[in-house]
DRENVEXMAR-963035 format. One record per residue (C-alpha): residue in one letter; x, y, z. Coordinates in Angstrom, 1 decimal. Each point is the difference from the previous one (the first is absolute). Example, Ala and Ser with C-alpha at 12.3 -4.5 7.8 and 13.67 -1.06 7.14 Angstrom:
// DRENVEXMAR-963035
[node "a"; [12.3; -4.5; 7.8]] [node "s"; [1.4; 3.4; -0.7]] 
***
This chain:
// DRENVEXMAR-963035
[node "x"; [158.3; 207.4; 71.4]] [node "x"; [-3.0; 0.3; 2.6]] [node "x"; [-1.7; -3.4; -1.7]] [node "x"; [3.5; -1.2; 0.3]] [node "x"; [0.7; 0.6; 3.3]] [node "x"; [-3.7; -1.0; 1.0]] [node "x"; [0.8; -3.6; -1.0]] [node "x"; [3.3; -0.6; 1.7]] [node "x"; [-2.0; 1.4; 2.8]] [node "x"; [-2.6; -2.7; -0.4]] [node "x"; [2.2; -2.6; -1.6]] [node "x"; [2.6; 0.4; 3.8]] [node "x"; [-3.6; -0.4; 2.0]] [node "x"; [-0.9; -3.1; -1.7]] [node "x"; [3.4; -1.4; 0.6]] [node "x"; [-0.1; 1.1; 3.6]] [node "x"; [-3.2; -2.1; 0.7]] [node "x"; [1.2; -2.9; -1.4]] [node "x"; [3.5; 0.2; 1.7]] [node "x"; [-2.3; 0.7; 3.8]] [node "x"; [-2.3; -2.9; -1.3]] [node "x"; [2.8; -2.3; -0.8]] [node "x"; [1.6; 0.3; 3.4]] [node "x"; [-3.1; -0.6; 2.0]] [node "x"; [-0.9; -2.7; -2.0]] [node "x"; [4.3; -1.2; 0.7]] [node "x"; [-0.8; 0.8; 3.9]] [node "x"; [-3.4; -1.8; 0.5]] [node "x"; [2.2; -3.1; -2.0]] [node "x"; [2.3; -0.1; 2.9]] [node "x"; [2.4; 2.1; -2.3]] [node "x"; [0.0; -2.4; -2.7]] [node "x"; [-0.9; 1.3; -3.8]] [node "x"; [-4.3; -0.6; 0.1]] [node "x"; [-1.6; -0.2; -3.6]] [node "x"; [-1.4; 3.2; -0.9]] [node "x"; [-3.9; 0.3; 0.7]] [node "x"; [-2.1; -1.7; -2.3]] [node "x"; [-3.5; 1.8; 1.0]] [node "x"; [-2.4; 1.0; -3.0]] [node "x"; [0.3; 3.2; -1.4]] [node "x"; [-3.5; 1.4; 1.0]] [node "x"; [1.3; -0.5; 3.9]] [node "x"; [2.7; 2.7; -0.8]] [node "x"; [0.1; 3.7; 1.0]] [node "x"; [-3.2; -0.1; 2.0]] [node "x"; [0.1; 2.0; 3.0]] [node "x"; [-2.6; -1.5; 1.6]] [node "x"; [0.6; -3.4; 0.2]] [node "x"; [1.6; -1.7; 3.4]] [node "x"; [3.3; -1.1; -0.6]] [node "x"; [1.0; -2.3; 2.8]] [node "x"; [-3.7; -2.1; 0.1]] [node "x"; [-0.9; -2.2; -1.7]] [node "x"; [-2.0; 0.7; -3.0]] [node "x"; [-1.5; -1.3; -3.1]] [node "x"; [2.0; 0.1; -3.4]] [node "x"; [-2.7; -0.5; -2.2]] [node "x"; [-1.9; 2.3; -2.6]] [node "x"; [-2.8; -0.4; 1.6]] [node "x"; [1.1; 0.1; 3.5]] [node "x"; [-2.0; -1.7; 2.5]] [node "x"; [1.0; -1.1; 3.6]] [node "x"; [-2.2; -2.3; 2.0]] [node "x"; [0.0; -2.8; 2.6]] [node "x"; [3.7; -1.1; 0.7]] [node "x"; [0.3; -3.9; 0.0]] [node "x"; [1.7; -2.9; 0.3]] [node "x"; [3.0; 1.7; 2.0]] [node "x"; [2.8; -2.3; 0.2]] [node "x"; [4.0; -0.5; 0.6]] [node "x"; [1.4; -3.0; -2.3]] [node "x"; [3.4; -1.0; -0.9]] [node "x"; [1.4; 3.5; 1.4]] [node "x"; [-2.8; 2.3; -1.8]] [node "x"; [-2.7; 1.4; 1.6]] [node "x"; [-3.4; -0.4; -2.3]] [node "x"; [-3.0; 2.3; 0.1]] [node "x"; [-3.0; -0.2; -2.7]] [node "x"; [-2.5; 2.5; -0.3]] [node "x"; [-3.5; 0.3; -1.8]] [node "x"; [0.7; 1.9; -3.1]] [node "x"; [-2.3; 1.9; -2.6]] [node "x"; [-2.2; -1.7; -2.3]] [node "x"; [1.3; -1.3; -3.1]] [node "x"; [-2.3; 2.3; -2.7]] [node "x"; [0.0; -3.1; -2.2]] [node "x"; [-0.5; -2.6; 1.4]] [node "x"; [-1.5; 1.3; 3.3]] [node "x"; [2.4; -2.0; 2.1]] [node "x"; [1.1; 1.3; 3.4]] [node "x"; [3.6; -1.8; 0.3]] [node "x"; [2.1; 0.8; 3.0]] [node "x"; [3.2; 2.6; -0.6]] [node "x"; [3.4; -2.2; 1.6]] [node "x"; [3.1; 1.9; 1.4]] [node "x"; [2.9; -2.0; 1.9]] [node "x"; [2.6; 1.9; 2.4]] [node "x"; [2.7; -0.9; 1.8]] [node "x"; [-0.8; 2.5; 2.5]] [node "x"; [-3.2; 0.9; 0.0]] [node "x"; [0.7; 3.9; -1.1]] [node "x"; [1.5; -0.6; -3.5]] [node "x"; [-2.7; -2.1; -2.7]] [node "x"; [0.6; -1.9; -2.7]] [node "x"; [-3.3; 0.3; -2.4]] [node "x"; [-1.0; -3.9; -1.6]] [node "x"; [-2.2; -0.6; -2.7]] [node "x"; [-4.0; 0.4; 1.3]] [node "x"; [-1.3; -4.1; 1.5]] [node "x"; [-1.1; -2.8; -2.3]] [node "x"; [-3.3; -0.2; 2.3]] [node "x"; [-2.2; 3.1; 1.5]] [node "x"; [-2.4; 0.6; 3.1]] [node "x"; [-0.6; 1.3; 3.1]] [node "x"; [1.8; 0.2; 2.9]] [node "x"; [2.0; -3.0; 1.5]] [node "x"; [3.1; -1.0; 1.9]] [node "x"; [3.4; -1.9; -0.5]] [node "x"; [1.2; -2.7; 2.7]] [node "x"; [2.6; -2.9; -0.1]] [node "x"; [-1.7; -3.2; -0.4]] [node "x"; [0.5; -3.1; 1.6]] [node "x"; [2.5; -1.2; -2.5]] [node "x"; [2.1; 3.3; 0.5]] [node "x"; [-1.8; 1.4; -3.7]] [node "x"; [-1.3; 4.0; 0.1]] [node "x"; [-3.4; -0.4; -0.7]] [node "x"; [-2.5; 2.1; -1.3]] [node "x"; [-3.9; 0.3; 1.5]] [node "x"; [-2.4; 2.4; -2.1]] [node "x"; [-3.0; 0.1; -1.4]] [node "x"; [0.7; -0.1; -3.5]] [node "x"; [-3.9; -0.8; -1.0]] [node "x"; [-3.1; -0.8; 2.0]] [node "x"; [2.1; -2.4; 1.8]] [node "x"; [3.1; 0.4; 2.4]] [node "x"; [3.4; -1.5; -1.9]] [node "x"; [3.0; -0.8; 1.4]] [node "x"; [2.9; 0.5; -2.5]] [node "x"; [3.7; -1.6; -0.2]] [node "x"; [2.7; 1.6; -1.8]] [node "x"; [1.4; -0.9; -3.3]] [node "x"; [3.6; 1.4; 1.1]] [node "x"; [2.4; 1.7; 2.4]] [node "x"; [-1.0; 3.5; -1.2]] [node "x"; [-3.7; -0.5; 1.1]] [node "x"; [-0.8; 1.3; -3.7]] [node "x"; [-2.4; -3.0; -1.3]] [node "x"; [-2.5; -1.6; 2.3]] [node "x"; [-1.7; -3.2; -0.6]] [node "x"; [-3.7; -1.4; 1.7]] [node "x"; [0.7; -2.3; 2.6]] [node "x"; [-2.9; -0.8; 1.5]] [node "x"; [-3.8; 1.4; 0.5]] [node "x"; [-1.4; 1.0; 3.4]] [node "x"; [-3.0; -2.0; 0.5]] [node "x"; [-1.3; 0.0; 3.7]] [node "x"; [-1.6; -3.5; 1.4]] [node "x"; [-2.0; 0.0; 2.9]] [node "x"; [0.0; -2.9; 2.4]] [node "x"; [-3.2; -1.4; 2.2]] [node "x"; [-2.1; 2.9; 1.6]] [node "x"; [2.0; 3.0; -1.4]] [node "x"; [-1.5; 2.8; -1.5]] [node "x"; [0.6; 0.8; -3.5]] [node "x"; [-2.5; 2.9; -0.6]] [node "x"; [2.8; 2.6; 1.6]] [node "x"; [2.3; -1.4; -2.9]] [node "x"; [-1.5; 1.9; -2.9]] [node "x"; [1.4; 1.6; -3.5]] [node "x"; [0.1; 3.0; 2.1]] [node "x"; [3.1; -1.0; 1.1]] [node "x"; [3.4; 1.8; -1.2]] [node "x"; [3.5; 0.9; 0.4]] [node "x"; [1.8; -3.0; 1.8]] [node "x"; [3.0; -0.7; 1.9]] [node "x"; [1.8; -2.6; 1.6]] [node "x"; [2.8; -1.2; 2.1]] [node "x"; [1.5; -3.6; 0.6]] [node "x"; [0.1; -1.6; 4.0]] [node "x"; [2.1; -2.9; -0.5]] [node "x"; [-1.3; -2.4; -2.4]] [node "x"; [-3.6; 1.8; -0.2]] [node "x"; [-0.9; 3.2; -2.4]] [node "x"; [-2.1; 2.3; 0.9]] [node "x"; [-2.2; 1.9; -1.9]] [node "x"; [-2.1; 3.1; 1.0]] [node "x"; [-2.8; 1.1; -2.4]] [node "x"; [-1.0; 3.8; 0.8]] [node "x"; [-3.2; 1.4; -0.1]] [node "x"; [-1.4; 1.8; -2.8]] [node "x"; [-1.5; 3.7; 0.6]] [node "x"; [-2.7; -0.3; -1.6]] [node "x"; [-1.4; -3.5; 2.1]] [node "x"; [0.4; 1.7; 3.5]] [node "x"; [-2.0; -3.2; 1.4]] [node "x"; [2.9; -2.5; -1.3]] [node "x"; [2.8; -0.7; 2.3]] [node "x"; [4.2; -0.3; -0.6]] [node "x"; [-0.2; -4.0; -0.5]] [node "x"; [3.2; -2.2; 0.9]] [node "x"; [1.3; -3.0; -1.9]] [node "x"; [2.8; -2.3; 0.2]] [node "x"; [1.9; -2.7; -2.0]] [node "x"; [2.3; -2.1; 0.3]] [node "x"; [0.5; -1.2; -3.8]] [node "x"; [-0.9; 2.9; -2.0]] [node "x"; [-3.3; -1.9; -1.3]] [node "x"; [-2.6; -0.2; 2.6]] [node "x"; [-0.4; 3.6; 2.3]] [node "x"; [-1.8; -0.8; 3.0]] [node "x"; [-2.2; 2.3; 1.2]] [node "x"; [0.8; 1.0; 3.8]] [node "x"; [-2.6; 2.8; 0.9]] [node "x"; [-0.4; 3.7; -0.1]] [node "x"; [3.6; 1.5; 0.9]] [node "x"; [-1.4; 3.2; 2.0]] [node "x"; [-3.5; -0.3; 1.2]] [node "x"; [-1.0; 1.8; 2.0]] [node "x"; [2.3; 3.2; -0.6]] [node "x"; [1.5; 2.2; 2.5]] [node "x"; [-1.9; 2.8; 1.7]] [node "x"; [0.0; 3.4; -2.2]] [node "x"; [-0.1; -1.9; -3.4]] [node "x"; [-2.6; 0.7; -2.2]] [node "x"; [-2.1; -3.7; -0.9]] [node "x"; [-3.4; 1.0; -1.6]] [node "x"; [-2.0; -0.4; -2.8]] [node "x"; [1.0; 3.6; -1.4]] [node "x"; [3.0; -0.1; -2.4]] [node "x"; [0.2; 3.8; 0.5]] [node "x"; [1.1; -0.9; 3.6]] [node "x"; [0.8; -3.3; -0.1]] [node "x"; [4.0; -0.5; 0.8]] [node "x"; [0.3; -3.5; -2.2]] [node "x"; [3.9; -2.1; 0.3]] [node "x"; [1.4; 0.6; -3.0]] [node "x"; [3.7; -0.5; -1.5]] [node "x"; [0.9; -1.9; 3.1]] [node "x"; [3.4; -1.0; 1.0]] [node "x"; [0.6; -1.7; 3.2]] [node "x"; [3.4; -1.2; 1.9]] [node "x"; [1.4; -0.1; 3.4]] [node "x"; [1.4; 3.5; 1.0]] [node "x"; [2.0; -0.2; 3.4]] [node "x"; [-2.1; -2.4; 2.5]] [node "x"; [-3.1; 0.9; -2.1]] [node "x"; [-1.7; -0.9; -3.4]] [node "x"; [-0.9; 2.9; -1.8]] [node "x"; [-2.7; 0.5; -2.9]] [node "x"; [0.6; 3.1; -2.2]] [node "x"; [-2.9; 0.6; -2.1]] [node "x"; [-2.0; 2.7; -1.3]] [node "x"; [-3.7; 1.5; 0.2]] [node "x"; [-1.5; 1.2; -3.2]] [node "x"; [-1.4; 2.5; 2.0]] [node "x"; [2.6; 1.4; 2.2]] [node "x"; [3.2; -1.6; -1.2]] [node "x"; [3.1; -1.8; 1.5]] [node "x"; [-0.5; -1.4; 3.0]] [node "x"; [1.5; -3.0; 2.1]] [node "x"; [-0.8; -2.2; 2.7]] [node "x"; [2.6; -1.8; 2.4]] [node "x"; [-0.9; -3.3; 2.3]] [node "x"; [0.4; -3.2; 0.6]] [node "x"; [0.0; -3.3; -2.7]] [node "x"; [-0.9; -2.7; 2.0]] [node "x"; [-1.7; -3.3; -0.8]] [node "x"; [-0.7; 0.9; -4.0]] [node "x"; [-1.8; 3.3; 1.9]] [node "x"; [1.2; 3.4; -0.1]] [node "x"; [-0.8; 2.1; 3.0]] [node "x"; [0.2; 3.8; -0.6]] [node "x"; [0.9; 1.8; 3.3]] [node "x"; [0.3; 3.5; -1.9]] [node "x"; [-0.9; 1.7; -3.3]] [node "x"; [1.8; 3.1; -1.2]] [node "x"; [0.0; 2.2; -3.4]] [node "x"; [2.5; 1.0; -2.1]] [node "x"; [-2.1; 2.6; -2.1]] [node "x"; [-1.2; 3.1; 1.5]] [node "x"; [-2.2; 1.4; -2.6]] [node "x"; [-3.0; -1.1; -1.5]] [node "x"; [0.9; 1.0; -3.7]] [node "x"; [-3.3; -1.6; -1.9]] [node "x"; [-1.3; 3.7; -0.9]] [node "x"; [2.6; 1.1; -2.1]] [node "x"; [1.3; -3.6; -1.3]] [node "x"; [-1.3; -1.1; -2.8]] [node "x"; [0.4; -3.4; 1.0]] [node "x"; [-2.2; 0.1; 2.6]] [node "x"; [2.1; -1.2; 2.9]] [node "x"; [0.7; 1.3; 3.2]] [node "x"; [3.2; 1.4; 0.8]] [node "x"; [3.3; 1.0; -1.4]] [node "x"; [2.1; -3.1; 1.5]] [node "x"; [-1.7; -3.1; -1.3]] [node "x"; [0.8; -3.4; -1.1]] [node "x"; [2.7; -1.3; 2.1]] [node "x"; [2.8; -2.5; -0.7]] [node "x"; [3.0; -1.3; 1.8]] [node "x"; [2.8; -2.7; -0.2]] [node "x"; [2.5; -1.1; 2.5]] [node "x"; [4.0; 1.3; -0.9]] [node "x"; [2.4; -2.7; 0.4]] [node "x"; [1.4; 1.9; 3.1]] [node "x"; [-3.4; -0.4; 1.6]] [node "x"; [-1.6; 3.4; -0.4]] [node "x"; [-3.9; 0.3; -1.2]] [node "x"; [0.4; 2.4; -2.8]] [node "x"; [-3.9; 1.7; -1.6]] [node "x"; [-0.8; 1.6; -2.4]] [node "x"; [-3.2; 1.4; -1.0]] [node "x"; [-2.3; 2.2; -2.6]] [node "x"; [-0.1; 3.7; 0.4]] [node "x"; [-2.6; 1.0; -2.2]] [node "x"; [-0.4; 3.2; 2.4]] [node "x"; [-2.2; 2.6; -1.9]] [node "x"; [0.1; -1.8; -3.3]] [node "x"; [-2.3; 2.6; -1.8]] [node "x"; [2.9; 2.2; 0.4]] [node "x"; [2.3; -1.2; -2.6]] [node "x"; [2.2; 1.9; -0.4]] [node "x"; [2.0; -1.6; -3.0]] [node "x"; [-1.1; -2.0; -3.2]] [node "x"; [3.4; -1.8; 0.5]] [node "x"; [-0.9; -1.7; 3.4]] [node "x"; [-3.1; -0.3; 2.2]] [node "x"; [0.4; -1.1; 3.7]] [node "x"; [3.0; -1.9; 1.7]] [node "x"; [1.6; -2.7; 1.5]] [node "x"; [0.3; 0.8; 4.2]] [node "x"; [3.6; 0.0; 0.9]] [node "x"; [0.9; -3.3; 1.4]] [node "x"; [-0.7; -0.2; 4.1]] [node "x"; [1.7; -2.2; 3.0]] [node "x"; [-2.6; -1.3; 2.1]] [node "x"; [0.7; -1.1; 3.2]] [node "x"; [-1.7; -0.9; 3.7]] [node "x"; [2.3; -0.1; 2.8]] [node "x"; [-0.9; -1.4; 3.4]] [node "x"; [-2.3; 3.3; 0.9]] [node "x"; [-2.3; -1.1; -2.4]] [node "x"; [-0.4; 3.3; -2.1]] [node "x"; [0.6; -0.4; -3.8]] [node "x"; [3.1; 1.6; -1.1]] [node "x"; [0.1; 1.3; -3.5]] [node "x"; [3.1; 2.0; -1.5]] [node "x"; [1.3; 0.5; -3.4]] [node "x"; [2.5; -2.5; -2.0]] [node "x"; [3.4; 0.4; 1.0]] [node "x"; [1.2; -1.1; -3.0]] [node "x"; [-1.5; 4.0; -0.9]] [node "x"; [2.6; 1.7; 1.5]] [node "x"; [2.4; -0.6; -2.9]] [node "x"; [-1.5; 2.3; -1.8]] [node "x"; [0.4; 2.5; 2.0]] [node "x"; [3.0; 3.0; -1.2]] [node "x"; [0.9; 3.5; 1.4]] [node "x"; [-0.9; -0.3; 4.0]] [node "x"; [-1.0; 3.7; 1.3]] [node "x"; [-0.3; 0.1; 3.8]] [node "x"; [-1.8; 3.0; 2.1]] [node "x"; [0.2; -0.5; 3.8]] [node "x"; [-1.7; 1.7; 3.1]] [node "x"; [-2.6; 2.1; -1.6]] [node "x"; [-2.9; 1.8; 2.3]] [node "x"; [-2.8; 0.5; -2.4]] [node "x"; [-2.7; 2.6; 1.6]] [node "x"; [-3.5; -0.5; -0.3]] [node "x"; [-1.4; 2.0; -2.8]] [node "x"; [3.3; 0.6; -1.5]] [node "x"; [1.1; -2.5; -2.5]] [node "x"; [3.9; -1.0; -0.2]] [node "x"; [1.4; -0.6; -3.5]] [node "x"; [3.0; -2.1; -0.4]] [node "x"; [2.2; 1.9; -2.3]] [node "x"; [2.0; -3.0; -1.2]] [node "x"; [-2.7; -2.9; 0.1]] [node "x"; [-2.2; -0.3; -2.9]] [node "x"; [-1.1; -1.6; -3.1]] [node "x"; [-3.0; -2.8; -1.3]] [node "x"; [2.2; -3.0; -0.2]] [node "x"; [1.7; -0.7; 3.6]] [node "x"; [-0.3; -1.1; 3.1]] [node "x"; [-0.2; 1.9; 2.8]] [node "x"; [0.3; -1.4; 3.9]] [node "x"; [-1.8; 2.8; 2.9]] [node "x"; [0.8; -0.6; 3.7]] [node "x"; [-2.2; 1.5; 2.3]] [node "x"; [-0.2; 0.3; 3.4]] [node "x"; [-3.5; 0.6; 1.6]] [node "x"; [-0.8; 2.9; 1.5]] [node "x"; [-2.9; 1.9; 0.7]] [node "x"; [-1.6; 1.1; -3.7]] [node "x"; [-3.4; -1.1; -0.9]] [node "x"; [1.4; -1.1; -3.6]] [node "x"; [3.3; 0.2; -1.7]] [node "x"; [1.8; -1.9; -2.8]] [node "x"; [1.0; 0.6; -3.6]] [node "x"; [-0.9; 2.0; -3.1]] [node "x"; [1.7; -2.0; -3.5]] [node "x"; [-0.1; 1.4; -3.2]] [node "x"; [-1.1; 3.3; 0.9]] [node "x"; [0.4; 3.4; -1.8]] [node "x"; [2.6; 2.8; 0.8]] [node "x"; [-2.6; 1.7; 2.1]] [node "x"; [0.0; -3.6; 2.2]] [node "x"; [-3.8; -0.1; -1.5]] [node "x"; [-1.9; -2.8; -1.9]] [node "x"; [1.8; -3.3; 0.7]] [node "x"; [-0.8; -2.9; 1.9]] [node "x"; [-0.2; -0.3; 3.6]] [node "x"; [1.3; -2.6; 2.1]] [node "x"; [-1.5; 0.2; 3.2]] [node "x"; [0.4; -1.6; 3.7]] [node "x"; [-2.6; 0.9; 2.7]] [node "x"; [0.8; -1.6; 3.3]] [node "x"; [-3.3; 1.4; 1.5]] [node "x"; [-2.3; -2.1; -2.2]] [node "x"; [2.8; -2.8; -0.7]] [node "x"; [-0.2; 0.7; -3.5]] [node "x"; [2.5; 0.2; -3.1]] [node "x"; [-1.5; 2.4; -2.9]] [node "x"; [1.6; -0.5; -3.8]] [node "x"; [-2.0; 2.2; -2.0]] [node "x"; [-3.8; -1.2; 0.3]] [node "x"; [0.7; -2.9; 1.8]] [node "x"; [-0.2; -0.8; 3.8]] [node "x"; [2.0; -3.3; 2.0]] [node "x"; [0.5; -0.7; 3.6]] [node "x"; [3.6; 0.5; 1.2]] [node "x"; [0.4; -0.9; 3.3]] [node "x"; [3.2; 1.0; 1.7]] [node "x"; [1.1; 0.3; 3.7]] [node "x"; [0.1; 3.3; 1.6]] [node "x"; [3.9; 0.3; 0.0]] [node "x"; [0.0; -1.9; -3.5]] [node "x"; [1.9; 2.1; -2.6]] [node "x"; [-1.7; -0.1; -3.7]] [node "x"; [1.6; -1.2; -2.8]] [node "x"; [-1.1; 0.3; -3.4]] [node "x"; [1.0; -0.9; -3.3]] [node "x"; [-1.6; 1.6; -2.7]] [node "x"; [0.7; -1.4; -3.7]] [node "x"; [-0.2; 2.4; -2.5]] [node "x"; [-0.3; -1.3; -3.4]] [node "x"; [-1.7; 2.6; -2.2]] [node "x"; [-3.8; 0.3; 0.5]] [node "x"; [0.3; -3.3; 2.3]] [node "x"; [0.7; 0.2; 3.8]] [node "x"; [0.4; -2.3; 2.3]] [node "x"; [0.5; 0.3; 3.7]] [node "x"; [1.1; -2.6; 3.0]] [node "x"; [0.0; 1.8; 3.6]] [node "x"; [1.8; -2.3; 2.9]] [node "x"; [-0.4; -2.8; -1.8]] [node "x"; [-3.4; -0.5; 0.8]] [node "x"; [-2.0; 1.7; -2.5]] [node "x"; [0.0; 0.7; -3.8]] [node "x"; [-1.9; 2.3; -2.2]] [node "x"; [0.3; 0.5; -3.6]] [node "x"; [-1.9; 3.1; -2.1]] [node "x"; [0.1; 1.3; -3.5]] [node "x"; [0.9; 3.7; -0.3]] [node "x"; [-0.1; 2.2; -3.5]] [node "x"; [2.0; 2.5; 0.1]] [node "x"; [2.3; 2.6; -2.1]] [node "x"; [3.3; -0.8; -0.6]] [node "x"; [1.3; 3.1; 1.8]] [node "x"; [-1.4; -0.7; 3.1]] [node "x"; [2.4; -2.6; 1.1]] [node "x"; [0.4; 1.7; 3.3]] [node "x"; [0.5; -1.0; 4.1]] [node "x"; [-1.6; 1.6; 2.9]] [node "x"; [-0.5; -0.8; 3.3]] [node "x"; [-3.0; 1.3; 2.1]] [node "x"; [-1.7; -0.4; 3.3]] [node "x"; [-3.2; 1.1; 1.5]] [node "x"; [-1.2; 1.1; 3.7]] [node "x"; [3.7; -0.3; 1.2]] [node "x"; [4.1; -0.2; -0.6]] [node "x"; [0.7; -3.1; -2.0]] [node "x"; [3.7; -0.9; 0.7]] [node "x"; [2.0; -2.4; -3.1]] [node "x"; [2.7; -1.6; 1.1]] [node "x"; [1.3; -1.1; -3.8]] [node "x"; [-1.0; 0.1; -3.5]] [node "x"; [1.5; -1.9; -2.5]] [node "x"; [-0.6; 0.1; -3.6]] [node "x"; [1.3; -1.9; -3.0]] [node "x"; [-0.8; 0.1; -3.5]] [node "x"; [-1.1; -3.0; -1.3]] [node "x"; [1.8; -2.3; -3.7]] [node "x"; [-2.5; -1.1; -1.9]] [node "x"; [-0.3; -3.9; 0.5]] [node "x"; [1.3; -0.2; -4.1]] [node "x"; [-1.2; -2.5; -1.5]] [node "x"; [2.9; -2.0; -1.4]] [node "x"; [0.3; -3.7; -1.2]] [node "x"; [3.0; -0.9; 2.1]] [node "x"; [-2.7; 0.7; 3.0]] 
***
């Protein structure tokens, strides 16, 4: 009878979950009946992977450089570098599709591999592909609607006209982009790491056969940015993507060194003019990756959404030595708005589209936390939500938020804001945060198992990795050298984005 008993007892759980997962996957549908998930089995029942990022379905899971981010025929496309084919040592590019950018369809791995490149909309209205697929840079044109089979189109081969200077124009040349300005496409060759003396080149076309060369795109570079001879230090323009951003042009990009960055400025005359340079990676990761890059944001991408928004992504390999899971290494960042109103400070915030997956809204209002005395919320807590802190400033030195921390409000991972040095902590790293002296601080704070992510005012985001035990799932709020007054908290538990083929 016990043995009995113990599998209706099992056999009432089982249907349970499928009944809960059957209605999310109904409610994320827009309440119509969604196909059931069709993930591979060794993605099931593991507790540590993220469940509303996106993240690698393969055996042999490997995240790296998004690409080729695009929105066609009412789908939004995203490609990323996936792992090496054992057999034939091929590094295609993984292909998902979305109609909202939160839930993926998975497509069968590219017909062609590479490095990093970009998507654009050529002159005859076509999304086109530029890579480097070889030695050379390729530009690619798709064999249907579903952007599954790409065919060569043409072969980027630079000509130089009286008196220019091909010697900048090496092999040492990589990861391309470009952008169309009326009946002229641009292309921007960046710089490789490894050839610190060669120079972002700039090309153009105007039949897809002969690429002009135009000059160097950023030479010299703005003040603060590392140009020298030492590929330890040197900050080289890699997976560049530039378009116009409010009254601006921006250039997001990375360092090998030190991450994602960006530049914004002015695109006049075939000549962009850089008036300021920013990061978007606060931690210089190389000595515990095993890839040897800087950083745990890295690799940038973006695409325009039909409603106008500029929508990133990028690669959050964080602590990669960490890994936590055999059934998935690193991430997918959640998808970001980027924005630059007329004050001329970035603006970056997370995908609305998000906040459909949000379920079970907790609210805490009007809480005094004391310095030294941490203040647990009692009904806030878990490892996949979202949580939303309003503070107002006061006097304290430092104050924020502890996430996923044991019942002794111990271990976990600190989310820290100190006004005094104009600073924002998330676990090991540091960002400037500037905010007014009467400015109230908001932050959002992602929770998706050992991946966080945190946005404060709009104007600053910070992602870590955190491994932690599955107990410790707890909230606490804490200040230091003074009161710290919290006007709201609001916390929802997060769906996971299901993976589901009427997405």
């Amino acid at each position: 009878m016990k043995q009995l008993k113990t599998r209706i007892e099992k056999t009432i759980v089982v249907m349970l979950m499928a009944m809960v997962t059957g209605w999310a996957s109904s409610a994320l549908a827009g309440g119509a009946e969604a196909s059931p998930p069709k993930q591979p089995a060794h993605t099931l029942n593991d507790p540590t992977r993220p469940v509303y990022h996106l993240v690698s379905q393969a055996k042999r899971s490997h995240i790296a450089d998004p690409n080729f981010a695009f929105c066609w025929k009412g789908r939004y496309h995203l490609f990323y570098i996936a792992a090496r084919n054992l057999e034939t040592r091929r590094r295609n590019f993984a292909h998902v599709s979305s109609k909202d950018m939160v839930h993926w369809k998975h497509h069968p791995e590219t017909n062609f591999g590479g490095l990093s490149g970009t998507m654009f909309l050529s002159t005859e209205g076509v999304p086109t592909i530029i890579g480097k697929s070889s030695k050379k840079i390729t530009i690619l044109t798709p064999m249907d609607d579903q952007l599954e089979q790409w065919e060569l189109l043409t072969t980027v081969e630079p000509t130089f006209g009286p008196g220019q200077d091909g010697a900048k124009m090496s092999e040492k040349h990589w990861d391309p982009d470009a952008w169309v300005v009326g009946d002229t496409t641009y292309v921007l060759i960046g710089s490789h790491p490894l050839s610190p003396e060669s120079q972002p080149a700039l090309l153009k076309t105007t039949d897809m056969k002969t690429f002009h060369f135009v000059d160097c795109f950023l030479d010299p570079d703005m003040p603060g940015v590392a140009r020298t001879s030492d590929v330890k230090t040197n900050d080289d323009l890699s997976c560049p993507n530039f378009f116009p951003i409010g009254d601006k042009w921006m250039m997001l990009c990375i360092s090998h060194n030190k991450g994602c960055r960006y530049y914004l400025g002015d695109w006049k005359d075939e000549t962009f003019i850089p008036d300021f340079h920013g990061w978007m990676n606060w931690r210089k990761g190389e000595n515990e990756s095993k890839h040897g890059h800087g950083g745990d944001v890295f690799a940038p991408e973006s695409l325009l959404t039909p409603d106008g928004r500029r929508v990133m992504w990028a690669w959050l390999f964080a602590q990669s030595t960490l890994r936590v899971s055999k059934n998935w290494q690193e991430v997918i960042s959640l998808p970001r708005e980027l924005s630059l109103p007329e004050d001329g400070v970035l603006r970056i915030k997370p995908l609305k589209e998000l906040e459909q997956l949000r379920r079970g809204l907790k609210t805490a209002r009007n809480i005094s936390v004391k310095a030294g005395a941490p203040h647990r919320l009692k009904d806030i807590s878990g490892d996949t939500m979202e949580l939303m802190v309003t503070i107002r400033q006061g006097d304290a030195g430092r104050y924020g938020v502890k996430v996923l921390c044991d019942q002794n409000n111990g271990k976990g991972l600190d989310v820290v804001v100190e006004p005094g040095t104009k600073s924002l902590h998330v676990g090991g790293a540091t960002a400037p945060l500037e905010l007014k002296d009467d400015e109230e601080i908001d932050l959002r704070i992602f929770i998706d198992r050992s991946v966080v992510e945190v946005f404060a005012n709009d104007k600053q985001a910070v992602v870590w990795q955190h491994v932690y035990e599955s107990a410790d799932v707890g909230v606490c709020l804490f200040s230091e050298g003074g009161a710290m007054e919290v006007s709201e908290v609001k916390g929802w538990q997060m769906r996971p984005a299901v993976v589901s083929e009427a997405q």
